[in-house]
N, C-alpha and C positions, 0 to 999 in steps of 0.2 A: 263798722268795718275796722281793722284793726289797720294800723300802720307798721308798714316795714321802713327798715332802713338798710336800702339797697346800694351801695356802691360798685359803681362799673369804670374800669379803667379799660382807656385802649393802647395796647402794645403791640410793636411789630411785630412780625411773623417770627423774623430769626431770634429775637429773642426768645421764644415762646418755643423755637426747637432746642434753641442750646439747654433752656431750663427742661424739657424734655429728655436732653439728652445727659444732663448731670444727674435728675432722677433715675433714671434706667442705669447709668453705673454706680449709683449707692444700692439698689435696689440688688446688683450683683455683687459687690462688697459684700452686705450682708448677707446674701445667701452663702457664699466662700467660706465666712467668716461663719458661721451656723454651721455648716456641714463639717468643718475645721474642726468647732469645737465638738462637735456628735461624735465626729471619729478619735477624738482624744480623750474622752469620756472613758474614766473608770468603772466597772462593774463591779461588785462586790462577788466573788466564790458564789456565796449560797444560791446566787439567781442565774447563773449558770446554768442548771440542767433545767428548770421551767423553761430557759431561753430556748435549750435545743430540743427540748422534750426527751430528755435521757434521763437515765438514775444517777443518782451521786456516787454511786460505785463507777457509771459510765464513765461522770467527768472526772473521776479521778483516776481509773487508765486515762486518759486524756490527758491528762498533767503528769501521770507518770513516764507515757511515750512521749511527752513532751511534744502533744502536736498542735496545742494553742497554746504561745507564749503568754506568760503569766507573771506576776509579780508576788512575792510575798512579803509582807511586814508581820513579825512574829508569827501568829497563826493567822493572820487574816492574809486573805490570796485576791487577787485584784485581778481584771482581764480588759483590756485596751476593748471598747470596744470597733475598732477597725479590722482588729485581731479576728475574734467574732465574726465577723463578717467574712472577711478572707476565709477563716476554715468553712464557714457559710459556700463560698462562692468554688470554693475548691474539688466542694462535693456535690456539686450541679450537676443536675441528671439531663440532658435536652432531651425532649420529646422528638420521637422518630420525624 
């Protein structure tokens, strides 16, 4: 039979909420902090119309009516994706 080496400590209760309660707000830190950065997140142009399922003639009325904000550096075109999202959420259809 194989031996373990088990150690058990006993702590009070309130200790045991407060450590409780400081992993449940890093546990939301990091989610803030993930979503934070998801919605800051660059896209490049090209993946653009696979994103919406449109033609690249679409997304670019799209960027000629300027109706997702966009960035350019020389020729390459960038798009926030929260931006994304927003025209996403802009053109929500509810079910009756």
């Amino acid at each position: 039979m194989k031996e373990t080496n088990l150690q058990m400590a006993v702590v009070p209760q309130s200790f045991l909420d407060k450590l409780e309660e400081k992993i449940e707000n890093l546990e939301n830190i990091l989610r803030d902090k993930s979503e934070s950065e998801q919605n800051s997140q660059w896209i490049e142009s090209v993946k653009i119309p696979k994103i919406l399922g449109v033609s690249q003639k679409t997304w670019q009325t799209y960027r000629d009516k300027r109706l997702i904000p966009f960035s350019q550096i020389g020729s390459k075109i960038f798009v926030k994706r929260e931006d994304l999202e927003n025209f996403m959420n802009s053109h929500y259809i509810k079910s009756k």
